[in-house]
N, CA, C and O atoms as CSV, one atom per row, in Angstrom:
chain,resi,resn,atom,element,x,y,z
A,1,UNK,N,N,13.606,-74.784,24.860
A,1,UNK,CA,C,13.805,-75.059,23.470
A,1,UNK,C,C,12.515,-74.964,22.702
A,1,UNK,O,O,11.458,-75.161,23.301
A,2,UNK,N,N,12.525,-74.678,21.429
A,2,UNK,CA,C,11.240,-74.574,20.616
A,2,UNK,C,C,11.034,-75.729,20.190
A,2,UNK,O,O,11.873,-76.614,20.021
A,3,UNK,N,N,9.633,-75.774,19.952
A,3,UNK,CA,C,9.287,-77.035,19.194
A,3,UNK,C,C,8.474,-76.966,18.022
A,3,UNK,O,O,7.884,-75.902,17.837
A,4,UNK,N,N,8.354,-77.717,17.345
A,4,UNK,CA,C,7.347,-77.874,15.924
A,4,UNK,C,C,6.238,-76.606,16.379
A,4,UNK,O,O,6.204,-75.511,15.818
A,5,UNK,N,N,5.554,-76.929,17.259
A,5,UNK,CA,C,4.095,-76.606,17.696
A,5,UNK,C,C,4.557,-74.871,17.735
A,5,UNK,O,O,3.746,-74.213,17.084
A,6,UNK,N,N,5.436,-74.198,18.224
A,6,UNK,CA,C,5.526,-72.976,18.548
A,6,UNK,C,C,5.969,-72.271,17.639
A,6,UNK,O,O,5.784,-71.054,17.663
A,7,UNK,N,N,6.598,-72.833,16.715
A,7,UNK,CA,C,6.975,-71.903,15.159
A,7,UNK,C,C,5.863,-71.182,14.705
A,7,UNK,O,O,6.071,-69.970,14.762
A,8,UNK,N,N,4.890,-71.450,14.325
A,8,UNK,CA,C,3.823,-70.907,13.411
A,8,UNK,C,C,2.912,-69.537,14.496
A,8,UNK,O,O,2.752,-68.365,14.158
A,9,UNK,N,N,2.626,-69.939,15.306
A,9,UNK,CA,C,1.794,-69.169,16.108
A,9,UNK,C,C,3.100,-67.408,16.330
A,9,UNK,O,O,2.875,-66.204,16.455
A,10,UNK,N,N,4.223,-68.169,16.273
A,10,UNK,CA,C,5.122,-66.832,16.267
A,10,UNK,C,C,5.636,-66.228,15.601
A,10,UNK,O,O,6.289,-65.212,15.836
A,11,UNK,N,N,5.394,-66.852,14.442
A,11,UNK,CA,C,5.559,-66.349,13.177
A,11,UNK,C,C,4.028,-65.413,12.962
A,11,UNK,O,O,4.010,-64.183,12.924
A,12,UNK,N,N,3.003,-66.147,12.857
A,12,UNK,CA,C,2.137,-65.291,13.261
A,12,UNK,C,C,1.527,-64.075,13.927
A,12,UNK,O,O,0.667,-63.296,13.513
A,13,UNK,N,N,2.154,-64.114,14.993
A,13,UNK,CA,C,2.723,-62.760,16.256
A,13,UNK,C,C,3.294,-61.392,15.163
A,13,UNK,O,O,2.818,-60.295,14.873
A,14,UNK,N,N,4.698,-62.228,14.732
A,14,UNK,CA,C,4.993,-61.311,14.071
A,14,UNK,C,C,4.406,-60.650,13.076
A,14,UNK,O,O,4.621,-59.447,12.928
A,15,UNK,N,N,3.662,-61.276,12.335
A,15,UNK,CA,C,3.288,-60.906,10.888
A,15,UNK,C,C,1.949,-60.251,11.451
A,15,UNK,O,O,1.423,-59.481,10.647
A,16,UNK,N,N,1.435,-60.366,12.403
A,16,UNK,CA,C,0.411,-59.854,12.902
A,16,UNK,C,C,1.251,-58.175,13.509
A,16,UNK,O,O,0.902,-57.078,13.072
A,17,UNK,N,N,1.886,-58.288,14.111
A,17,UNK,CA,C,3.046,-56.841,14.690
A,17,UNK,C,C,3.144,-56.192,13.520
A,17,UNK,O,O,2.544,-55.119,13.459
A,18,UNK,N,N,3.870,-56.632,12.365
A,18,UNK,CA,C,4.096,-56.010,11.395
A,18,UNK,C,C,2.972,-55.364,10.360
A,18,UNK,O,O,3.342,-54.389,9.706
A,19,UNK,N,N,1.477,-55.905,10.156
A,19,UNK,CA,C,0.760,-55.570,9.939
A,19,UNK,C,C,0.427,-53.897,10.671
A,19,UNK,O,O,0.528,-52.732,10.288
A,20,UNK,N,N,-0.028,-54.636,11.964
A,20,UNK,CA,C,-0.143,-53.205,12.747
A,20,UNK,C,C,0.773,-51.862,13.062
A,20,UNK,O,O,0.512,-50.720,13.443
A,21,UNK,N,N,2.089,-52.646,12.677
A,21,UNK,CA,C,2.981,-51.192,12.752
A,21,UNK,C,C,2.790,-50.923,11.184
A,21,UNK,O,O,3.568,-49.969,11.151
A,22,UNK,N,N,2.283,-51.051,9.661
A,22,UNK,CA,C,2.223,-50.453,8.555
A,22,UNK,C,C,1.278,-50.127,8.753
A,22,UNK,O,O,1.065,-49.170,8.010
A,23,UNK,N,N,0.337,-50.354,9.442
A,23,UNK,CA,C,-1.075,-49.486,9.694
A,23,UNK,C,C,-0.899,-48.348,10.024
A,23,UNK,O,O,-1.171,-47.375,9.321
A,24,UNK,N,N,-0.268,-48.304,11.492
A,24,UNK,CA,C,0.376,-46.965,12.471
A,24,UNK,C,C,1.130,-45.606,11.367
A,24,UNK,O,O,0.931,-44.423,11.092
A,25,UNK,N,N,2.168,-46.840,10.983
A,25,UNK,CA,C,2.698,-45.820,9.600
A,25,UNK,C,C,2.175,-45.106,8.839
A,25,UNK,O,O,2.441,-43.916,8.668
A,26,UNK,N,N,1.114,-45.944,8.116
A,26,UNK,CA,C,0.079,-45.391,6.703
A,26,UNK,C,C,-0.552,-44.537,7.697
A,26,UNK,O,O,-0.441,-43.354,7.375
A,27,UNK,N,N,-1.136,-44.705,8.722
A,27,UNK,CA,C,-2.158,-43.420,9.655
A,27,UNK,C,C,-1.044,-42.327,9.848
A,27,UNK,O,O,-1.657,-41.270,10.003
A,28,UNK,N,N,0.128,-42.122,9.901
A,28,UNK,CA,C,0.714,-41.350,10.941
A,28,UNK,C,C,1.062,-40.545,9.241
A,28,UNK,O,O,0.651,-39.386,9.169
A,29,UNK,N,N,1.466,-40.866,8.506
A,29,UNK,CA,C,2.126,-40.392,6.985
A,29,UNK,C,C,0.603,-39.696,6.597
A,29,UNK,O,O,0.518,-38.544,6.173
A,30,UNK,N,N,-0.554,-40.563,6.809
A,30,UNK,CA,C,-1.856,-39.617,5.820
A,30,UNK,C,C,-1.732,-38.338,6.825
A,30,UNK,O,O,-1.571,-37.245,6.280
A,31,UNK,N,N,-1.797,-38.389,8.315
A,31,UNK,CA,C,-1.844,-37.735,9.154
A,31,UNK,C,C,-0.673,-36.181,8.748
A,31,UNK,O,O,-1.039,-35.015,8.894
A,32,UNK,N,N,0.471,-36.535,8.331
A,32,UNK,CA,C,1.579,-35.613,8.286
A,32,UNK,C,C,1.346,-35.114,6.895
A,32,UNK,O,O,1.753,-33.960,6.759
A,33,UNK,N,N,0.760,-35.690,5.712
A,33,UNK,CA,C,0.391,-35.007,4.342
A,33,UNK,C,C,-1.035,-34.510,5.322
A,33,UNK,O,O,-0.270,-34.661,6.274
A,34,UNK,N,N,-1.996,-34.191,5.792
A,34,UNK,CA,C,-2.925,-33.461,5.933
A,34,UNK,C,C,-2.360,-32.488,7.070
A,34,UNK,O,O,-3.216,-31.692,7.457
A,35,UNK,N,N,-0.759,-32.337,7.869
A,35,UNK,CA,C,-0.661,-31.152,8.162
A,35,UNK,C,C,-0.081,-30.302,7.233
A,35,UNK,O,O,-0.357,-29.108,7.120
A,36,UNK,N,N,0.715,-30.910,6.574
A,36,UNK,CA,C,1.416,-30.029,5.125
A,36,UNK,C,C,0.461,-29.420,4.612
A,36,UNK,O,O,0.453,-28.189,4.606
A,37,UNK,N,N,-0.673,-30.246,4.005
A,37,UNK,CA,C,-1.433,-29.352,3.449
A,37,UNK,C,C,-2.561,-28.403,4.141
A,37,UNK,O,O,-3.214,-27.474,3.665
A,38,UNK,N,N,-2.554,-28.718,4.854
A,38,UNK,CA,C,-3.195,-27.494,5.957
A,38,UNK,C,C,-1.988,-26.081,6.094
A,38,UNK,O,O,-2.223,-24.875,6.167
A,39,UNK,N,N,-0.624,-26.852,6.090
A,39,UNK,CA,C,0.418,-25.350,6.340
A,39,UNK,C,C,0.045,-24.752,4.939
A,39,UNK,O,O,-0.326,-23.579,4.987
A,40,UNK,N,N,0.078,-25.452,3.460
A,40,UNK,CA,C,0.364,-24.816,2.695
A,40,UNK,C,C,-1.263,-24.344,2.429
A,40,UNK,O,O,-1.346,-23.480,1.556
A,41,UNK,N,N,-2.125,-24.619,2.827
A,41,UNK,CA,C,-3.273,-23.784,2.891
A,41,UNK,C,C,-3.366,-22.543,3.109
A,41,UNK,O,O,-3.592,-21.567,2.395
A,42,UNK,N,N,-3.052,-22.787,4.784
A,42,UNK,CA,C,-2.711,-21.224,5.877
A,42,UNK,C,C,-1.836,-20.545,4.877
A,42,UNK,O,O,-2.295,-19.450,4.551
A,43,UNK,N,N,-0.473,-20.930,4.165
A,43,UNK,CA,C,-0.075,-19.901,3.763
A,43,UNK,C,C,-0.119,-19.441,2.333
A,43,UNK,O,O,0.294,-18.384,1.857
A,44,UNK,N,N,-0.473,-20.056,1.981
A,44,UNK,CA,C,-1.357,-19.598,0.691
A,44,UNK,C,C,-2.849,-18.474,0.973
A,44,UNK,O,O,-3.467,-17.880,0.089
A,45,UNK,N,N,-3.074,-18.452,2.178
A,45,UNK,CA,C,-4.369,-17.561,2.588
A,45,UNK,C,C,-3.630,-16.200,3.245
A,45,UNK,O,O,-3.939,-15.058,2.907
A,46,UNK,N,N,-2.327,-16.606,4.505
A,46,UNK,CA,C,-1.534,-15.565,4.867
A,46,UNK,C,C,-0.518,-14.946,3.444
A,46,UNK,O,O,0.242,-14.043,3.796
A,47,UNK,N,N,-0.439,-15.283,2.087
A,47,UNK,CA,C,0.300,-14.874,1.552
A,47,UNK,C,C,-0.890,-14.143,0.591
A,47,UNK,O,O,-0.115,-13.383,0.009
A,48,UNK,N,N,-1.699,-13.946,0.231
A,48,UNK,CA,C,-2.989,-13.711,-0.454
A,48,UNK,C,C,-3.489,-12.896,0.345
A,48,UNK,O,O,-4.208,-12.036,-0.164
A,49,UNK,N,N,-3.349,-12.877,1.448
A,49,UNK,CA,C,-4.593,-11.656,2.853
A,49,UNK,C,C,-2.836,-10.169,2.630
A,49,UNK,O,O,-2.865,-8.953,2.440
A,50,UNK,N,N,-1.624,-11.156,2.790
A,50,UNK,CA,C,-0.846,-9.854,2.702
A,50,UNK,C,C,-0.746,-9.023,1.582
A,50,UNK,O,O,-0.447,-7.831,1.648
A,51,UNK,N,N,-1.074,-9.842,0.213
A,51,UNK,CA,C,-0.543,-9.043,-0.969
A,51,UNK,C,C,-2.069,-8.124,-1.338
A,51,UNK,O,O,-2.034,-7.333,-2.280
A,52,UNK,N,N,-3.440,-8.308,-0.490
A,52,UNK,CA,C,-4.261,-7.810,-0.178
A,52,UNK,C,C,-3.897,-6.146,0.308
A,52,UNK,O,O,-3.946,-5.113,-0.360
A,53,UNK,N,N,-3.517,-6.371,1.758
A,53,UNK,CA,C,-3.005,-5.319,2.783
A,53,UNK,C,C,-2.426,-4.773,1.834
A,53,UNK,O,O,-2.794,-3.637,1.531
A,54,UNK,N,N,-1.240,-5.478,1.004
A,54,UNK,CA,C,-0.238,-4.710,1.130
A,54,UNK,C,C,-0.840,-3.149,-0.238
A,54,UNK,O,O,-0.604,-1.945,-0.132
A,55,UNK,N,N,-1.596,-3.866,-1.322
A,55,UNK,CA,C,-2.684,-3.038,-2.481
A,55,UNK,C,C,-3.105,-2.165,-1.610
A,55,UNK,O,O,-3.014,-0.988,-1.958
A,56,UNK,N,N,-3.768,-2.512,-0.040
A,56,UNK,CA,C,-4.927,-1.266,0.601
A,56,UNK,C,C,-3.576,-0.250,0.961
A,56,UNK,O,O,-3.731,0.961,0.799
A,57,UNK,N,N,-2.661,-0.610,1.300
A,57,UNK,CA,C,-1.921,0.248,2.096
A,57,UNK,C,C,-1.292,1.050,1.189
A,57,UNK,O,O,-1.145,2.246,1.439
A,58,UNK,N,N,-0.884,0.546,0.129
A,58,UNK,CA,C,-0.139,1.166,-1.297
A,58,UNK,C,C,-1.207,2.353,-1.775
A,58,UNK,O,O,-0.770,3.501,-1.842
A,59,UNK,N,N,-3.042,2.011,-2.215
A,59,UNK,CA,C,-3.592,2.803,-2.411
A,59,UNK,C,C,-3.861,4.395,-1.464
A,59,UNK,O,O,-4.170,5.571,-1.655
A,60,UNK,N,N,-3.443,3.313,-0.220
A,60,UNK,CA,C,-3.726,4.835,1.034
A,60,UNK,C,C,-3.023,5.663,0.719
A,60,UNK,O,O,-3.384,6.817,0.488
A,61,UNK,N,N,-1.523,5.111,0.625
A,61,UNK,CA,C,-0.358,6.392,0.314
A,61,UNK,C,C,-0.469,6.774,-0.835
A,61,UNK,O,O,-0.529,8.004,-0.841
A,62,UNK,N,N,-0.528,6.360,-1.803
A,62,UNK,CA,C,-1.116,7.268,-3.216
A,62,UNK,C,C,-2.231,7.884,-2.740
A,62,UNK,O,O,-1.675,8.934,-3.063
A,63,UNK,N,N,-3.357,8.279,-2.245
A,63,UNK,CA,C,-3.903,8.783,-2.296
A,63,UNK,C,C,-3.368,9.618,-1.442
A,63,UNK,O,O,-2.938,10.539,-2.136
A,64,UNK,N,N,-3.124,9.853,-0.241
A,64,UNK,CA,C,-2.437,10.815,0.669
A,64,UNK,C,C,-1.342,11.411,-0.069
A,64,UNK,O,O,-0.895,12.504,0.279
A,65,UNK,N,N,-1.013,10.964,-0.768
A,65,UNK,CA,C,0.280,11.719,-1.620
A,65,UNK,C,C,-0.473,12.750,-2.468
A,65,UNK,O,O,-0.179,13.946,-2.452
A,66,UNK,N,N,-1.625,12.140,-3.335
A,66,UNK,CA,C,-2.547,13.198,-4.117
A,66,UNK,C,C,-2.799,14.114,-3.212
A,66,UNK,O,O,-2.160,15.165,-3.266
A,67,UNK,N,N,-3.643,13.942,-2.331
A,67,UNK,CA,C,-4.224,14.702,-1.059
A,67,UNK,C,C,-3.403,15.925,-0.985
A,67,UNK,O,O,-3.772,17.084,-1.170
A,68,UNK,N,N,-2.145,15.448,-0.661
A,68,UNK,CA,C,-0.585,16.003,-0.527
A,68,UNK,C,C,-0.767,17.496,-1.505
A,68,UNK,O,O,-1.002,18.689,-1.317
A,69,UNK,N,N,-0.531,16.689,-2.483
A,69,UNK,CA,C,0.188,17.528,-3.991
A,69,UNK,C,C,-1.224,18.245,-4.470
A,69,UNK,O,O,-1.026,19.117,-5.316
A,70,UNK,N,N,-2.614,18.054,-4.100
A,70,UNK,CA,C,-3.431,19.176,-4.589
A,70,UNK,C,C,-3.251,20.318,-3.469
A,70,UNK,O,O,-2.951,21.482,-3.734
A,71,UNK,N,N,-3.484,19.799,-2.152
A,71,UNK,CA,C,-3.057,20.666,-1.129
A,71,UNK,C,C,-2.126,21.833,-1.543
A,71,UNK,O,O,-2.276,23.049,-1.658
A,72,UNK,N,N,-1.312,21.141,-1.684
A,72,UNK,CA,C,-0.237,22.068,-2.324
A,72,UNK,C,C,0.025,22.858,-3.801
A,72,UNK,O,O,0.777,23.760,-4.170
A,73,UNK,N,N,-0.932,22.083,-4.392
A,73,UNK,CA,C,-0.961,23.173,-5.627
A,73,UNK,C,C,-2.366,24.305,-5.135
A,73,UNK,O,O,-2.122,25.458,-5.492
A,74,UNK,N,N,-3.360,24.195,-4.604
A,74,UNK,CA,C,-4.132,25.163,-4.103
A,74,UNK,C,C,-3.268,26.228,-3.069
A,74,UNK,O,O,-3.786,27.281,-2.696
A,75,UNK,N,N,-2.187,25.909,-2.745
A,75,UNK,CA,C,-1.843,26.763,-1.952
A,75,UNK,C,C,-0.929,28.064,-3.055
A,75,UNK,O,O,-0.989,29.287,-3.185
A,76,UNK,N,N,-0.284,27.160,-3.549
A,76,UNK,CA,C,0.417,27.809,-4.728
A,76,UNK,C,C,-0.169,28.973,-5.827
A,76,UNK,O,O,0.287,30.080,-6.112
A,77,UNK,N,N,-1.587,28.123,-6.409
A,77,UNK,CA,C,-2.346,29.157,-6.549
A,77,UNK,C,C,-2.904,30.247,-6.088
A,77,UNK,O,O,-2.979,31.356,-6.618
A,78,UNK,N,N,-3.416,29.765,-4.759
A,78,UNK,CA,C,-3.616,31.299,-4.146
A,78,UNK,C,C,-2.694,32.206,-3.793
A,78,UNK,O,O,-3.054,33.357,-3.548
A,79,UNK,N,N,-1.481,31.866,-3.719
A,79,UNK,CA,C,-0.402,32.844,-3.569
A,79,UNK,C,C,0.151,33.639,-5.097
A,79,UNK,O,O,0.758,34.710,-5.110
A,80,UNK,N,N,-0.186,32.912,-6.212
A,80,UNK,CA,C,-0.343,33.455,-6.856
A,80,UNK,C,C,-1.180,34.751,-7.712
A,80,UNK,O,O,-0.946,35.772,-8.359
A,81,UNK,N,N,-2.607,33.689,-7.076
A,81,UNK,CA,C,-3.185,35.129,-7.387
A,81,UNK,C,C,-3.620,36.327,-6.424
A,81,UNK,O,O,-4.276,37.355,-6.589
A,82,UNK,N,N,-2.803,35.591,-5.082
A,82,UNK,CA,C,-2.615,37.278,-4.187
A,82,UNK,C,C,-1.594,38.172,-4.817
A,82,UNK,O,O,-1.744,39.383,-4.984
A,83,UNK,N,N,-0.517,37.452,-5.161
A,83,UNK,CA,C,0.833,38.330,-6.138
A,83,UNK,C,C,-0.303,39.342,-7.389
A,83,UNK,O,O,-0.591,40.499,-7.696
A,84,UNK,N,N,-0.528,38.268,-7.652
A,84,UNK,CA,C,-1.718,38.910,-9.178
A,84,UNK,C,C,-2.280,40.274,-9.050
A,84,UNK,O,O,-1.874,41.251,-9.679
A,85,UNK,N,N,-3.540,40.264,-7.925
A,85,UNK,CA,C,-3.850,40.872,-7.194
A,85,UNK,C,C,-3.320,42.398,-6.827
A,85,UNK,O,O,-3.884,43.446,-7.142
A,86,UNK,N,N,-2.423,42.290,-6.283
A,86,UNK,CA,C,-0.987,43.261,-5.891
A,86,UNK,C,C,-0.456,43.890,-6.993
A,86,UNK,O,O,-0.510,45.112,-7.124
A,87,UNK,N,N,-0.022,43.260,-7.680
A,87,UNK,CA,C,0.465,43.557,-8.923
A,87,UNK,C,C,-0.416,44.536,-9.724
A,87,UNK,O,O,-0.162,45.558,-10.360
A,88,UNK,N,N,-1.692,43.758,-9.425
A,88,UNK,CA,C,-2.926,44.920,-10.599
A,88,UNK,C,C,-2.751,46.065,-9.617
A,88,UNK,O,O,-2.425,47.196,-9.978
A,89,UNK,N,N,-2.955,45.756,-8.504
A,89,UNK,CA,C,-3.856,46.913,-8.302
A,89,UNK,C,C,-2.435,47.899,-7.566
A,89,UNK,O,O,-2.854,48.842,-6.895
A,90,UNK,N,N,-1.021,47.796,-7.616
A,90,UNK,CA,C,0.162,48.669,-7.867
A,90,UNK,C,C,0.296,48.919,-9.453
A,90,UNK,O,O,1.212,49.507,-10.027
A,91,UNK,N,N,-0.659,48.423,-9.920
A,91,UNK,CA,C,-0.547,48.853,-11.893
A,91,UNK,C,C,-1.090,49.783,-12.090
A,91,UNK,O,O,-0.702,50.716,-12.792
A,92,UNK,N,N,-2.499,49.658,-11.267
A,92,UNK,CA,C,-3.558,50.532,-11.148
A,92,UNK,C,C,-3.431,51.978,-10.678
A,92,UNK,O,O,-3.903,53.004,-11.167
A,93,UNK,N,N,-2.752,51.807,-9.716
A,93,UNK,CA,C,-2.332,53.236,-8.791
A,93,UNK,C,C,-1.164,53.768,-9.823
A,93,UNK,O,O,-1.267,54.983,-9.991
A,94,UNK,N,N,-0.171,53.221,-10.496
A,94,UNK,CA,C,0.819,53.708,-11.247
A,94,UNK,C,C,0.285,54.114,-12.514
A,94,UNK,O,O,0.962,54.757,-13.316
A,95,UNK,N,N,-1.031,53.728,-12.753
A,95,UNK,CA,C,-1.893,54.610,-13.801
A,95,UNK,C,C,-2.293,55.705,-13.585
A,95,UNK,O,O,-1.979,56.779,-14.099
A,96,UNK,N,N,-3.284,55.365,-12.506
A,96,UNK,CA,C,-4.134,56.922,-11.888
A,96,UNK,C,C,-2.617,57.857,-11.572
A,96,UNK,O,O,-2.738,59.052,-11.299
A,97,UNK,N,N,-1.447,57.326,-11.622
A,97,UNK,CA,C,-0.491,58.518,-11.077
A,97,UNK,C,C,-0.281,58.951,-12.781
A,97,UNK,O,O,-0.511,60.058,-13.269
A,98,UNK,N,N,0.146,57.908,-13.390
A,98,UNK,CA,C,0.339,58.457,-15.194
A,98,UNK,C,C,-0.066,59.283,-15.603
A,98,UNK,O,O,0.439,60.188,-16.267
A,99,UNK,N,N,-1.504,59.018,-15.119
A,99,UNK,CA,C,-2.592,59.911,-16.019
A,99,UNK,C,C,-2.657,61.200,-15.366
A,99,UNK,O,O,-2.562,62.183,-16.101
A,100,UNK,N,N,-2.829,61.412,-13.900
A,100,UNK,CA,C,-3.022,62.585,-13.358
A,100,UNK,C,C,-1.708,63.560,-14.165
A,100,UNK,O,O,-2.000,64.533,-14.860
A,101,UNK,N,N,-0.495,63.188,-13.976
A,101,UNK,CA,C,0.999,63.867,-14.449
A,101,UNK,C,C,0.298,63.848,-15.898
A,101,UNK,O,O,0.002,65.028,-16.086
A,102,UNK,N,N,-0.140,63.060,-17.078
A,102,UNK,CA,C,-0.427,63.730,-18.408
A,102,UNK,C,C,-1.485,64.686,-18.095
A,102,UNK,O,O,-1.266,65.752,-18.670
A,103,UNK,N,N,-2.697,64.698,-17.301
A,103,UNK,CA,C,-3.455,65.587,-17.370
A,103,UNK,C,C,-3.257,67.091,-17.523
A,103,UNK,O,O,-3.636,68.084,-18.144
A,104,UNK,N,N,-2.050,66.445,-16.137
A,104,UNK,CA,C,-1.849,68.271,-15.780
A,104,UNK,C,C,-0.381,68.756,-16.777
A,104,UNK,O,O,0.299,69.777,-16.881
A,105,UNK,N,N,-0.382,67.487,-17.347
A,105,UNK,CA,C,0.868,68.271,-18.666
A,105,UNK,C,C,-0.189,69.061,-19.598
A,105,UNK,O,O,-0.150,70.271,-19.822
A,106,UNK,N,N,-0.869,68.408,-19.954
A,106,UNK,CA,C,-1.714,68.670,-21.183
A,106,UNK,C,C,-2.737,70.069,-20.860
A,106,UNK,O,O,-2.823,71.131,-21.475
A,107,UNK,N,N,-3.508,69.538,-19.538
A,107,UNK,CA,C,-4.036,71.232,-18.787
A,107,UNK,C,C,-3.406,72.299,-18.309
A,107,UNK,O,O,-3.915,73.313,-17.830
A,108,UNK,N,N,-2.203,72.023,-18.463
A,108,UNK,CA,C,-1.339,73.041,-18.054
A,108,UNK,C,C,-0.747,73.588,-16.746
A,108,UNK,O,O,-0.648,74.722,-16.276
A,109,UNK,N,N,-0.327,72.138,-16.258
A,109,UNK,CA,C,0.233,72.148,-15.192
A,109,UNK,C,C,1.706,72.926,-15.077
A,109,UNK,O,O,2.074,73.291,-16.194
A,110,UNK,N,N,2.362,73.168,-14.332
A,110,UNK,CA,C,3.655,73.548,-13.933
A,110,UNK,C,C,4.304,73.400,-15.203
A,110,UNK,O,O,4.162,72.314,-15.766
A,111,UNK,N,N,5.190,74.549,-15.920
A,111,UNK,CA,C,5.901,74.087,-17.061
A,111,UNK,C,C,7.481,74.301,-16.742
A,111,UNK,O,O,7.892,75.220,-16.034
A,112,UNK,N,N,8.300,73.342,-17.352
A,112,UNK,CA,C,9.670,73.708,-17.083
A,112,UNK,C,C,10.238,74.471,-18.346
A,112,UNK,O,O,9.721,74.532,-19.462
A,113,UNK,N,N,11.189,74.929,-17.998
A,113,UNK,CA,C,11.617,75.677,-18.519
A,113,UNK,C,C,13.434,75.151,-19.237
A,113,UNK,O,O,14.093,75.955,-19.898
């Protein structure tokens, strides 16, 4: 059975327990807000390093795309002015043929009749 004498000291116990488990608490809660903010650190750094990457990788392919499309307009051009080229110089020969046929109209080549 309890007596006068043993009330207080166990009341004490307790209030002493209860102290130390809001301690445990308040440590374990600061403890769990400093991993949160450590996650939302990391991903605030992993979300900032990707939208990084993601600019380098965007600029690569635009530029490889330019790369691309001058490539390809130099090619275009030079096929053009091989056509060019061709063109003159079948203009050229269809002159020297013009002219030889007026020459010999005019010098008195072959006459029809």
């Amino acid at each position: 059975m309890m007596n006068a004498d043993s009330g207080p000291p166990l009341l004490e116990a307790v209030r002493r327990k209860e102290a130390e488990v809001k301690r445990r608490l308040a440590a374990e809660r600061e403890a769990l807000e400093a991993l949160v903010a450590e996650a939302e650190r990391q991903a605030s750094e992993q979300l900032s390093a990707a939208e990084i990457e993601g600019r380098r990788l965007g600029d690569a392919q635009r530029h490889a795309a330019h790369v691309e499309a001058e490539r390809e307009a130099q090619m275009i051009l030079a096929r053009a002015s091989a056509e060019a080229e061709m063109l003159q110089r079948a203009g050229e020969q269809q002159m020297a043929a013009a002219v030889a046929r007026a020459v010999a109209l005019v010098v008195g080549g072959p006459r029809e009749a």
